[in-house]
Z-matrix of the N, CA and C atoms (Angstrom, degrees):
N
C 1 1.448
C 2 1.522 1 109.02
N 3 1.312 2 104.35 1 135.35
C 4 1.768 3 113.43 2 175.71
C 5 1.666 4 117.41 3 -54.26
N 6 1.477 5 122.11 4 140.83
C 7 1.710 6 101.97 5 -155.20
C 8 2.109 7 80.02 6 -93.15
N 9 1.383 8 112.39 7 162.40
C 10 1.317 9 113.74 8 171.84
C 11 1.581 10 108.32 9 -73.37
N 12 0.859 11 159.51 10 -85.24
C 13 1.499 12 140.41 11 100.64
C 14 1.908 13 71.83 12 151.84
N 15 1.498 14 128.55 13 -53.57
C 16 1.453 15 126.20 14 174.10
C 17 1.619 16 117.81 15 -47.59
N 18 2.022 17 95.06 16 -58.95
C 19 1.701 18 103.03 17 175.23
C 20 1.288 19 96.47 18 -45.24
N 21 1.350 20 119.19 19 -78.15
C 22 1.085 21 123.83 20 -107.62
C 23 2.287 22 90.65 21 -70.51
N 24 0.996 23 136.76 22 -51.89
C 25 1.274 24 150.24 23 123.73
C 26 1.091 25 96.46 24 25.04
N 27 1.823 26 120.44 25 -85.31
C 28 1.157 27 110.17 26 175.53
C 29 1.439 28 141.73 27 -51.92
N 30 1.345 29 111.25 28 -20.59
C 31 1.228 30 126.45 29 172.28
C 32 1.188 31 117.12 30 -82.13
N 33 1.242 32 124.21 31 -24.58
C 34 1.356 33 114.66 32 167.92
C 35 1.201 34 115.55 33 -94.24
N 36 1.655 35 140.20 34 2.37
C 37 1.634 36 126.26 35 166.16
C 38 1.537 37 89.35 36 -90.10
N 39 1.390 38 132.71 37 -26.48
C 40 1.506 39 119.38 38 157.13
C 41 1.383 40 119.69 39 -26.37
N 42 1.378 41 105.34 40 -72.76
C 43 1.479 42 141.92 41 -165.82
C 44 1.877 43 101.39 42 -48.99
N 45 1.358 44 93.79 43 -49.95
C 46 1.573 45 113.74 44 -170.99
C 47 1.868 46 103.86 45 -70.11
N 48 0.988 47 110.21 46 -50.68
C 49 1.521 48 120.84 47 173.57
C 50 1.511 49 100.97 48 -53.71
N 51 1.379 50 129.13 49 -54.88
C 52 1.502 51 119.93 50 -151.14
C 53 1.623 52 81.52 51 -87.44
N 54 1.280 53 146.11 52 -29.46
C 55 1.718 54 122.28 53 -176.32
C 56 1.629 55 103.42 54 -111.88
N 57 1.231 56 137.30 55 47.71
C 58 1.140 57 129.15 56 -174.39
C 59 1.424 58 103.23 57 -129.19
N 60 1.401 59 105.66 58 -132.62
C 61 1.653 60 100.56 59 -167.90
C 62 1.471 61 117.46 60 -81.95
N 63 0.970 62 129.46 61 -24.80
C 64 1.764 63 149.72 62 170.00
C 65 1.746 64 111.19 63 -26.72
N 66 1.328 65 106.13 64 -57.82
C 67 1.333 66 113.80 65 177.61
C 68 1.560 67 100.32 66 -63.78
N 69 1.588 68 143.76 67 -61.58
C 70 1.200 69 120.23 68 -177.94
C 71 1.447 70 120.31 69 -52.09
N 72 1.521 71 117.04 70 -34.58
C 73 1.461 72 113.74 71 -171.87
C 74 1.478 73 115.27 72 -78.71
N 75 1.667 74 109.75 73 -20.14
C 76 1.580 75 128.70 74 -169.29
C 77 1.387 76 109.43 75 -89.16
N 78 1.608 77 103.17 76 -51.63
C 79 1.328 78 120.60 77 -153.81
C 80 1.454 79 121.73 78 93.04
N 81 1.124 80 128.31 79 -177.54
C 82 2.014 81 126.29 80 -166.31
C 83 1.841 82 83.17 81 -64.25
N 84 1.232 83 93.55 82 169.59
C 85 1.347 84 120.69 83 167.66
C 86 1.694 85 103.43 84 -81.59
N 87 1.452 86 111.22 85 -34.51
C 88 1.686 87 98.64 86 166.20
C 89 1.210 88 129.77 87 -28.33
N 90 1.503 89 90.77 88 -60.88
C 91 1.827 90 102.72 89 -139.06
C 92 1.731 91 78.77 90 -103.71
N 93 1.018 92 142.54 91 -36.88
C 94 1.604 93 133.79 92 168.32
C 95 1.593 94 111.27 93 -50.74
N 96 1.344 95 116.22 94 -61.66
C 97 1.557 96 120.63 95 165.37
C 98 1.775 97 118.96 96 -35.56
N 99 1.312 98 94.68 97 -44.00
C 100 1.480 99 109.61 98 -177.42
C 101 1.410 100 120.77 99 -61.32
N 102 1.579 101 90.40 100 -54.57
C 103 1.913 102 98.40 101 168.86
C 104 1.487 103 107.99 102 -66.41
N 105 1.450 104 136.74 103 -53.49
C 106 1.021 105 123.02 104 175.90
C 107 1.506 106 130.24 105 -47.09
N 108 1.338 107 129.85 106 -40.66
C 109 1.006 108 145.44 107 165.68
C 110 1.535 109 114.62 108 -67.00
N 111 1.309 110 133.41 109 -22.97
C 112 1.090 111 119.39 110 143.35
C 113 1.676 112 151.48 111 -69.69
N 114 1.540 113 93.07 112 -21.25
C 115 1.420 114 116.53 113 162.17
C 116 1.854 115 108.85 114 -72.89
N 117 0.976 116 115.42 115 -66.66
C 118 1.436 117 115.27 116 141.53
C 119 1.368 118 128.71 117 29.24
N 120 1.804 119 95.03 118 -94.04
C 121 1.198 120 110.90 119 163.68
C 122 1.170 121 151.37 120 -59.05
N 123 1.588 122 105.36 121 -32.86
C 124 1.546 123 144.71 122 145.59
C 125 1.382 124 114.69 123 -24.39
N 126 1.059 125 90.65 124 -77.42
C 127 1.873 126 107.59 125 173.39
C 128 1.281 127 120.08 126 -57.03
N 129 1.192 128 126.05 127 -22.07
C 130 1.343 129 131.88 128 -170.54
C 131 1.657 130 112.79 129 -126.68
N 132 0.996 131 116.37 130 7.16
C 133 1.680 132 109.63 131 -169.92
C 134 0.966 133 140.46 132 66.45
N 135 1.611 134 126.35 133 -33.18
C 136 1.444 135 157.71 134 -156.58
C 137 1.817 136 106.00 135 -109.94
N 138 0.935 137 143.61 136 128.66
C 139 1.360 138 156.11 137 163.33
C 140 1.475 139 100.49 138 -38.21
N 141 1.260 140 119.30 139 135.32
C 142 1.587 141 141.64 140 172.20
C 143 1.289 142 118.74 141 -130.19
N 144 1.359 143 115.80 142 117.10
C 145 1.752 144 97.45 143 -171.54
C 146 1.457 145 105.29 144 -106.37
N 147 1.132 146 126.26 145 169.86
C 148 1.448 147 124.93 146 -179.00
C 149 1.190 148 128.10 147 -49.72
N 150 1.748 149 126.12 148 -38.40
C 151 1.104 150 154.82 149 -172.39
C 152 1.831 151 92.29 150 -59.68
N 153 1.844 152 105.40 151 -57.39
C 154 0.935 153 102.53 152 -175.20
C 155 2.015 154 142.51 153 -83.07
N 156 1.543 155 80.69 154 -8.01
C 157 1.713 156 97.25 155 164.81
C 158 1.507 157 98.66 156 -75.62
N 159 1.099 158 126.43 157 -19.59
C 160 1.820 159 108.97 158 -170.17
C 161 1.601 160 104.19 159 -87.45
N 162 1.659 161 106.03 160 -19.80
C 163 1.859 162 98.38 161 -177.32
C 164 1.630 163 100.19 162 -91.36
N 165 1.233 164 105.21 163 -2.39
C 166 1.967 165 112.11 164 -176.56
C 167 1.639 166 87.42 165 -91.53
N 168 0.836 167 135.07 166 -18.99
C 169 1.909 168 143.82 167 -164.78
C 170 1.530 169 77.72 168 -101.09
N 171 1.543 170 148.58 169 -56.44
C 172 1.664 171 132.36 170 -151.99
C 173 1.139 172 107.67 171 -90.06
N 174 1.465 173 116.47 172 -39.88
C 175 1.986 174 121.98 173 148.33
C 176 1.511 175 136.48 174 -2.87
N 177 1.791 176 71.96 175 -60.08
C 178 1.649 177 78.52 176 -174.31
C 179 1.680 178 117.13 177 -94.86
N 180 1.558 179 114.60 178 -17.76
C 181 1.305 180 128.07 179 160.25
C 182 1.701 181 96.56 180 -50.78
N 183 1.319 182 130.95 181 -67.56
C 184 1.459 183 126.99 182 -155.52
C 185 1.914 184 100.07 183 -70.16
N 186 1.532 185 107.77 184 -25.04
C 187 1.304 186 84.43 185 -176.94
C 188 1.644 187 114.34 186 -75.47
N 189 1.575 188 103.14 187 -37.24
C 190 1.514 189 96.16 188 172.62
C 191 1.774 190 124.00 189 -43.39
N 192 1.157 191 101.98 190 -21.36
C 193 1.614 192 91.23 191 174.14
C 194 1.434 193 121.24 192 -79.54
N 195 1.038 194 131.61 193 10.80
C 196 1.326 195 152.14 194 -166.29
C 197 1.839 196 95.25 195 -89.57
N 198 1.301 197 119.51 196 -38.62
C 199 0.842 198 145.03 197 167.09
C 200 1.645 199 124.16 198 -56.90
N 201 1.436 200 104.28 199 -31.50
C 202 1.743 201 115.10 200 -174.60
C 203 1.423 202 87.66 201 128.92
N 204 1.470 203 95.85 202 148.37
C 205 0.969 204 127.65 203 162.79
C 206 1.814 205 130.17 204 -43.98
N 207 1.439 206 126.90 205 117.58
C 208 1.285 207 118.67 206 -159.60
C 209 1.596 208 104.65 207 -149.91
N 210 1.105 209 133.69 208 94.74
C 211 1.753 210 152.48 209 -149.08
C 212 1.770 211 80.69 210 -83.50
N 213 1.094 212 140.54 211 28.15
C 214 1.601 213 131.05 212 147.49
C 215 0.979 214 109.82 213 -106.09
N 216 1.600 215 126.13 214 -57.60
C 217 1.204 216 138.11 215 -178.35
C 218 1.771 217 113.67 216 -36.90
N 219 1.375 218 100.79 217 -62.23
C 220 1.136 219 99.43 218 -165.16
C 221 1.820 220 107.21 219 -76.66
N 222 1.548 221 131.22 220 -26.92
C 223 1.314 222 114.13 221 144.53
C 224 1.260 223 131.85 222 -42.97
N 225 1.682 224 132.16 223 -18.15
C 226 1.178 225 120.60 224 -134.53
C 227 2.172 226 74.05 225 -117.95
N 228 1.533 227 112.81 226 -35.74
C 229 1.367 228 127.58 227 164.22
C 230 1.801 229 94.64 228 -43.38
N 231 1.422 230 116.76 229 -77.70
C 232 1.302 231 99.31 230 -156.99
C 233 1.720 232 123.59 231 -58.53
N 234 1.426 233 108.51 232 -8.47
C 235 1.453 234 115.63 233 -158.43
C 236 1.849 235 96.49 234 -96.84
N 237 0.987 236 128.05 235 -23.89
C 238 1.321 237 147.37 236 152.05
C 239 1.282 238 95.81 237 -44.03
N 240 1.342 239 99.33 238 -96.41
C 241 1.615 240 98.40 239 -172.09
C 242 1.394 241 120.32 240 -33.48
N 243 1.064 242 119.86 241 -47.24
C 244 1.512 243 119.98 242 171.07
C 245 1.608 244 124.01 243 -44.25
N 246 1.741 245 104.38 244 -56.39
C 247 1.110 246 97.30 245 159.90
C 248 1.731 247 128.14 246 -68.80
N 249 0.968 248 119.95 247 -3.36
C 250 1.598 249 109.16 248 163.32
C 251 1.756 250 119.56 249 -60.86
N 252 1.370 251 99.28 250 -30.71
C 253 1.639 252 99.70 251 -169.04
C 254 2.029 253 95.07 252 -101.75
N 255 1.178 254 116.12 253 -9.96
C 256 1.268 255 94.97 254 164.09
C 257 1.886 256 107.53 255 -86.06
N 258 1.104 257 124.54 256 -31.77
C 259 1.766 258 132.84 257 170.65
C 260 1.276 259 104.78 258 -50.88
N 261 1.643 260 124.71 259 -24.57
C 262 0.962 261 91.67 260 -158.52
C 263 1.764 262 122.18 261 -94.71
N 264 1.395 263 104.71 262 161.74
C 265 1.923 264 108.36 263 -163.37
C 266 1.653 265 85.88 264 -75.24
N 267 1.342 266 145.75 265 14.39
C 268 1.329 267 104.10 266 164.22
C 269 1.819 268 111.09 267 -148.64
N 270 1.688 269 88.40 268 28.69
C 271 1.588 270 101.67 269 -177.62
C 272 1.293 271 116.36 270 -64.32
């Protein structure tokens, strides 16, 4: 079997992004998700929950590729996504 050796790479500067320096400069993905998702809502009228500002954050990573191809984007897509299922209220 072919080794993933590309994924797997990508998954770990994912991996590396969501526990590395980001959270000191960001803060938790909670309370950042939280503010974002409240601005969010603000802007839009409609309730946004944190879970769901982070797949509105992987959105716009996948749309930029529409654009060409870009080996951040689509790390920066999977690490989003990731944080959606840690946001989420019933993970």
């Amino acid at each position: 079997m072919k080794s993933l050796s590309k994924a797997n790479a990508v998954l770990s500067h994912a991996s590396n992004l969501l526990h590395g320096d980001r959270q000191s400069d960001y803060g938790s993905p909670a309370v950042n998700f939280g503010r974002l998702s409240e601005r969010f809502t603000q802007h839009l009228g409609a309730e946004v929950k944190p879970w769901q500002a982070a797949l509105l954050l992987a959105e716009l990573k996948l749309a930029r590729l529409a654009n060409g191809y870009h080996a951040d984007s689509v790390v920066d897509a999977i690490a989003y996504l990731a944080l959606v299922e840690e946001l989420r209220d019933d993970a």
